[in-house]
C-alpha positions as CSV (number, residue, x, y, z in Angstrom):
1,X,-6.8,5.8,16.5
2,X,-7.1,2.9,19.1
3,X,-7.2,-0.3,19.0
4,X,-9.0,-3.0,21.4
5,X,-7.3,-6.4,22.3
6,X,-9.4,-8.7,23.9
7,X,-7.8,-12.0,25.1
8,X,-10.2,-14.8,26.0
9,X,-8.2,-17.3,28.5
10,X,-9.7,-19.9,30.2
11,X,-7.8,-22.3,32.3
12,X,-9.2,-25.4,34.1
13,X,-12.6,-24.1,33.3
14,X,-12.1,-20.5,35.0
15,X,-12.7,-17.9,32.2
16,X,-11.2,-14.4,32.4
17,X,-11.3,-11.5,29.6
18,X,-8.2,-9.2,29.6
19,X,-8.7,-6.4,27.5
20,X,-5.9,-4.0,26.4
21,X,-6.0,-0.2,24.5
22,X,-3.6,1.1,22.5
23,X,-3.2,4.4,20.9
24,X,-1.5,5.0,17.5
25,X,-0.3,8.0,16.4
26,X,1.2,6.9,13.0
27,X,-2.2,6.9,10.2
28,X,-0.6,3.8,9.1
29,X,1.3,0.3,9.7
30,X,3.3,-1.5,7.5
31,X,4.5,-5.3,8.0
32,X,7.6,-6.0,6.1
33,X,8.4,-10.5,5.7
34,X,11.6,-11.3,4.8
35,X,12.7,-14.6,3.4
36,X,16.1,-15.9,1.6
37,X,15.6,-17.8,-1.8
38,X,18.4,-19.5,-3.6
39,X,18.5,-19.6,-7.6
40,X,18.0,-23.5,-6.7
41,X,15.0,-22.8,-4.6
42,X,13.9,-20.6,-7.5
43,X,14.3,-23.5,-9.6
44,X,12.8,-26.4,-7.6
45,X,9.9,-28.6,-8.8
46,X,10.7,-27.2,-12.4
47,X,10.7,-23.6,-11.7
48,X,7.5,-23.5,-9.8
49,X,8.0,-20.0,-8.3
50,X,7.8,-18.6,-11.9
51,X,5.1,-20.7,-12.8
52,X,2.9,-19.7,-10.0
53,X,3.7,-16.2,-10.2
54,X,2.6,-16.5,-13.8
55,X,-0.1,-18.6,-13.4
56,X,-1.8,-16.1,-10.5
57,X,-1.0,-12.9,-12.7
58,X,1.6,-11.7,-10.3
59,X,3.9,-9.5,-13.2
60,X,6.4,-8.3,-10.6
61,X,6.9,-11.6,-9.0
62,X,7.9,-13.2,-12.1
63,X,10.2,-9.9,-13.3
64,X,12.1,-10.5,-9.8
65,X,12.5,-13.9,-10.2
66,X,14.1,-13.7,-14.2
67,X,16.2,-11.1,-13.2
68,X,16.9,-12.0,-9.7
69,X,18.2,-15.5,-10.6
70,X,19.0,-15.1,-14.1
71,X,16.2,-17.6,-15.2
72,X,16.6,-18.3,-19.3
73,X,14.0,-19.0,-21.9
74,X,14.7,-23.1,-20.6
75,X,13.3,-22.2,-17.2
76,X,10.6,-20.3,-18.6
77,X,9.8,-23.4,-21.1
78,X,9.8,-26.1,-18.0
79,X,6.4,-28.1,-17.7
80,X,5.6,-27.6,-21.7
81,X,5.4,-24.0,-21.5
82,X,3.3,-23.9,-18.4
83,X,4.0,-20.6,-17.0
84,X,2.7,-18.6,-20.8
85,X,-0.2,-21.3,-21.0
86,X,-1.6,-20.9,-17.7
87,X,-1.2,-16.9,-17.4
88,X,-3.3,-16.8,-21.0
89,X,-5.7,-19.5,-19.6
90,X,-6.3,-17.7,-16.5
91,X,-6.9,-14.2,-18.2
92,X,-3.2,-12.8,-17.3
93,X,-2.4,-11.7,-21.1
94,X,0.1,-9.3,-20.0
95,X,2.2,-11.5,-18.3
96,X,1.7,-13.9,-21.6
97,X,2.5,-11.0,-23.7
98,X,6.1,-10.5,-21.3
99,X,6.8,-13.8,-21.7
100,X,6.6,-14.2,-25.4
101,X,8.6,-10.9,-25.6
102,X,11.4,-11.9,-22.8
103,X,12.0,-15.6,-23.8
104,X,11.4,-15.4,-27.7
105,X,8.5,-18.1,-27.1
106,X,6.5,-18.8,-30.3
């Protein structure tokens, strides 16, 4: 497989095209990011990392985060129950359902 780079540069009005091939001989490419998080960034702003990762349906997201930072039925709770409203309200069910189950929400 290869892959074309074109690079557009134009300086004072002078325009020049650089173009670049590569060959790969892998079938694939994987990008790894890598960020720290505290258990008080985890908690900021009410928990919002939970309640995002709720709120967008993101199940594994919200597993790392509870057992990562040893979040408790009060973080879960934060914002009147926002994370288990907003993943039923947005169709997540299953994360509504974990939630319920995890946290002993009624």
């Amino acid at each position: 497989m290869e892959i074309e780079h074109r690079v557009l540069i134009s300086i004072a009005g002078l325009t020049t095209t650089s173009l670049t091939t590569t060959s790969l001989t892998t079938t694939s490419l994987t990008t790894t990011k890598e960020f720290k998080l505290t258990s008080d960034d985890a908690r900021t702003n009410d928990n919002y990392a939970l309640r995002h990762a709720c709120e967008e349906g993101h199940l594994d997201v919200a597993k790392w985060l509870v057992d990562e930072f040893k979040l408790t039925a009060k973080d879960a709770r934060s914002k009147n129950n926002h994370a288990s409203v907003e993943s039923h309200a947005n169709g997540h069910h299953h994360i509504f359902r974990w939630l319920v189950s995890r946290f002993d929400l009624e």
